[in-house]
N, C-alpha and C positions, 0 to 999 in steps of 0.2 A: 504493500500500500504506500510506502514512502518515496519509492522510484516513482510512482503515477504522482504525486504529489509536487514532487517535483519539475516531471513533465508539465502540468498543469500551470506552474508558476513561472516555468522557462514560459511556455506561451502566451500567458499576460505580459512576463515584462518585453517580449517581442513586438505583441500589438500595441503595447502602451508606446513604446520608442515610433512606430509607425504612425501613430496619431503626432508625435509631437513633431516628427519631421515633415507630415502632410501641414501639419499648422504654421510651421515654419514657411513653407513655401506661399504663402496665403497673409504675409505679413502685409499690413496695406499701405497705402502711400497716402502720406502726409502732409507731402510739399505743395505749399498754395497757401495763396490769402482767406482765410475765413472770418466772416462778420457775421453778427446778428444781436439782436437783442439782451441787453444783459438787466437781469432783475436782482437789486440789492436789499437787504436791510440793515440797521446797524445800528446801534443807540445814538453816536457822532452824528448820525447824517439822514436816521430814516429810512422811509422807505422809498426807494432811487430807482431808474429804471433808465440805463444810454445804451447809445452802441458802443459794441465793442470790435475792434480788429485783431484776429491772428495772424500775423504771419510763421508761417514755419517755413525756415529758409535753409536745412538743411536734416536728411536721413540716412542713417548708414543701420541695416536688420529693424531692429525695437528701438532702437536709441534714436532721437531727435532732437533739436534745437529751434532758436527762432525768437519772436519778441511779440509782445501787445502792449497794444494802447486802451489806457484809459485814461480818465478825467483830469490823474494827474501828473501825467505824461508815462513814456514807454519803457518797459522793461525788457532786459534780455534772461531766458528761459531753455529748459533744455529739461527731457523726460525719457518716458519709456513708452512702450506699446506692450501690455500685460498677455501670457503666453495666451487666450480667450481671443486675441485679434480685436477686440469693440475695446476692453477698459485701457482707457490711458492716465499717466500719471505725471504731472510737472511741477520743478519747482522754480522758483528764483533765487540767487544768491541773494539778493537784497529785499529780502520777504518774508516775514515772518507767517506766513500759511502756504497752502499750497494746490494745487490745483487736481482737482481729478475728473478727468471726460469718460465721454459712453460714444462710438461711434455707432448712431444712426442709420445710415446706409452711406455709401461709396462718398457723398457729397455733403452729410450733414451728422453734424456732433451735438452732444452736450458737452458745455463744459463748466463745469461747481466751482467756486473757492469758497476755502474756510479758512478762519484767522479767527485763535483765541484770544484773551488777554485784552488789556486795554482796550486796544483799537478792533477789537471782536467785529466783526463782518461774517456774513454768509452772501449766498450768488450764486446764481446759474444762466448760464446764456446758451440761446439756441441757436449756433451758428452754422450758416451754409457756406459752401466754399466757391470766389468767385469764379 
């Protein structure tokens, strides 16, 4: 019973490698401007609602980089693409929170921040890509 046992775990951990290399290949592309609506709240400022701009101006695998604007001017940024291919994860050097998206389809994302502490904020924007 131990040899089949065995057997059985060899060929999960075979199909499980074959899932993460099909996934691998399905990494999606990121490069482009994306805008769309950003809904904030915050104790400082309320309840806020601008556009916002992405650009992401460079991808190498899951890793990416790039900048946005808001209100009080632009940041540079740089994240991951989660092995799922939709959650994405970024942060900024000069940021205390940090941003987490949901790709939508081919052209359209969420994208969250959250910031504890003093300056606490939440947000989420619906952006399509131009």
């Amino acid at each position: 019973m131990r040899i089949n046992f065995s057997y059985l775990f060899l060929a999960v951990i075979l199909l499980y490698s074959s899932f993460l290399k099909a996934n691998d290949n399905n990494i999606p592309n990121l490069v482009g401007t994306w805008v769309g609506s950003n809904k904030t709240i915050s104790d400082q400022r309320g309840f806020r609602t601008w556009e916002k701009k992405v650009e992401i101006l460079e991808q190498k695998d899951r890793r990416f980089r790039g900048t946005f604007s808001y209100t009080d001017g632009t940041k540079n940024f740089f994240g991951i693409i989660h092995p799922d291919n939709q959650t994405l994860t970024w942060v900024a050097a000069n940021s205390r929170g940090y941003n987490m998206g949901k790709l939508l389809d081919k052209n359209r994302m969420s994208a969250c921040y959250v910031e504890s502490g003093i300056d606490a904020t939440a947000g989420c924007a619906d952006l399509t890509r131009k």
